[in-house]
C-alpha positions as MATLAB code, in Angstrom:
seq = 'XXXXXXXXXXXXXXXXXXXXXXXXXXXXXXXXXXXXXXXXXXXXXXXXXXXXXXXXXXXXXXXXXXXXXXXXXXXXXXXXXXXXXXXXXXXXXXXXXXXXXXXXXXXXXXXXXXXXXXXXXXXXXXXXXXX';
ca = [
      70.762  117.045  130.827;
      74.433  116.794  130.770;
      76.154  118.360  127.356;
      79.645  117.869  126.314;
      81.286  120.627  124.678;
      81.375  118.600  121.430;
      77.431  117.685  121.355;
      75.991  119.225  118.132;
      72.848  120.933  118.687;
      70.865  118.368  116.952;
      72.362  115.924  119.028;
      71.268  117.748  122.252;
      68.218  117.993  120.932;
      68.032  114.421  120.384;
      69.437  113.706  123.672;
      66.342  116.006  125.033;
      63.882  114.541  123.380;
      64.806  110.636  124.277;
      64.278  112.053  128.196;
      61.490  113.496  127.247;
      59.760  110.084  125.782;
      61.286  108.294  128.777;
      59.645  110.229  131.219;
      56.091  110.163  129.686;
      56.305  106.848  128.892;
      57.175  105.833  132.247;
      53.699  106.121  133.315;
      52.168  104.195  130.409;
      49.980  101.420  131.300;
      51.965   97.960  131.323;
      49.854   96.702  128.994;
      51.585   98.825  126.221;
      55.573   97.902  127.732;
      56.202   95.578  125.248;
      54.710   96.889  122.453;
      54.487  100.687  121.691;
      57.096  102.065  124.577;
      60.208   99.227  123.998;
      59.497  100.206  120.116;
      59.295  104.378  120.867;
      62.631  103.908  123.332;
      65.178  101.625  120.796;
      63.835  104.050  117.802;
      65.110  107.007  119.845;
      68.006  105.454  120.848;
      68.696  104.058  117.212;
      68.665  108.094  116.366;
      71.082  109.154  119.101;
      73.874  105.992  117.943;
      73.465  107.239  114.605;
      74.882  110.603  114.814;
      76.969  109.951  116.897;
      78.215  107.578  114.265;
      77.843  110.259  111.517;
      79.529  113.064  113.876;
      82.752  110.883  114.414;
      82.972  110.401  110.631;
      86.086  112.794  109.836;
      85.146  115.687  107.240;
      87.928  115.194  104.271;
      87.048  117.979  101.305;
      86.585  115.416   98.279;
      86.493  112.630  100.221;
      83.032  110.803   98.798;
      83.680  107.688  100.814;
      83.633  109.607  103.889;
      80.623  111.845  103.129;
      78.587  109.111  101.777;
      78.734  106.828  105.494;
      78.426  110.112  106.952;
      75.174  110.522  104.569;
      74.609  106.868  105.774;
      74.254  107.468  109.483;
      72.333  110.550  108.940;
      69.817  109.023  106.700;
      69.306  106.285  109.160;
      68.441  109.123  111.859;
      66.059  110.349  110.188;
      63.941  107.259  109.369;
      64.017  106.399  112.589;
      62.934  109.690  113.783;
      60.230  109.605  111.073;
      58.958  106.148  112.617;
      59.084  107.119  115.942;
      56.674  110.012  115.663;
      54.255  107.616  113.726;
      54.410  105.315  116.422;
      54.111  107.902  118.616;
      51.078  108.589  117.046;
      50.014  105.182  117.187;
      50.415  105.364  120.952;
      48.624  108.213  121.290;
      45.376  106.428  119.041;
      46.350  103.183  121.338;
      45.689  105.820  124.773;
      49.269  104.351  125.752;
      50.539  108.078  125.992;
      48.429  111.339  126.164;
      47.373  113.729  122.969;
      49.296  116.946  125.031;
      52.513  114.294  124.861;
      52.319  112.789  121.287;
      52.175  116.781  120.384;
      55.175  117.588  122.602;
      56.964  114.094  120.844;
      55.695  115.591  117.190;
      57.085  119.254  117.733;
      60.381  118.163  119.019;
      60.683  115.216  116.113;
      60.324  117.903  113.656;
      62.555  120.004  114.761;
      65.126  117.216  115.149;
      64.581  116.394  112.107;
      65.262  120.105  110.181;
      68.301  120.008  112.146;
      69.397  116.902  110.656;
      68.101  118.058  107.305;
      70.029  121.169  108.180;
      73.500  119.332  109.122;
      73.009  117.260  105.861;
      73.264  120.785  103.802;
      76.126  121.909  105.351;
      77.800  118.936  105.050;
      77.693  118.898  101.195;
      79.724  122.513  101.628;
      81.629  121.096  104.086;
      82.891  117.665  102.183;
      82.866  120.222   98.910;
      81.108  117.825   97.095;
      78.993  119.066   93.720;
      75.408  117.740   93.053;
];
């Protein structure tokens, strides 16, 4: 896995766990291509273009129009996220990928997923903004 010096953890993380689904999905049977593994691959995807999208968002203390698309992006990431470990579940009920990788899939979502939670926190310190 290649990092840049300016990947965020979660990002990495991310990054990780879209090679991750790419390689166990690779051996999938065909008959689940078009159905469960396009779906699992643009959902992961979908998650790395949104923070990206939230991390080039420029942190201005007081700036609500800036923290709320941040907010935006990162929100998005984590639906996503959320609907790709149901439908990794799915896949895993559907025999398209194996229990031992829906588990794998399930532990790194969640963890993806505090770190986004995570980055979301700090960002309210970060942007200064008062709840």
């Amino acid at each position: 896995m290649i990092k840049k010096k300016s990947d965020l953890v979660v990002i990495t993380e991310v990054k990780n766990l879209a090679t991750y689904i790419i390689t166990v999905t690779e051996k999938s049977p065909k008959k689940f291509r078009y159905t469960f593994i396009n779906k699992l691959h643009s959902y992961i995807l979908d998650v790395i273009e949104n923070l990206y999208l939230a991390n080039e968002v420029e942190v201005i203390e007081n700036n609500l129009k800036n923290y709320e698309l941040r907010k935006n992006f990162q929100t998005k990431a984590l639906t996503k996220l959320k609907l790709l470990d149901y439908l990794a579940a799915l896949s895993y009920e559907a025999k398209a990928i194996l229990f031992k990788e829906y588990e794998e899939v399930a532990k790194r979502s969640s963890n993806c997923i505090r770190l986004i939670n995570r980055w979301m926190k700090s960002d309210l310190n970060r942007f200064k903004i008062v709840v």
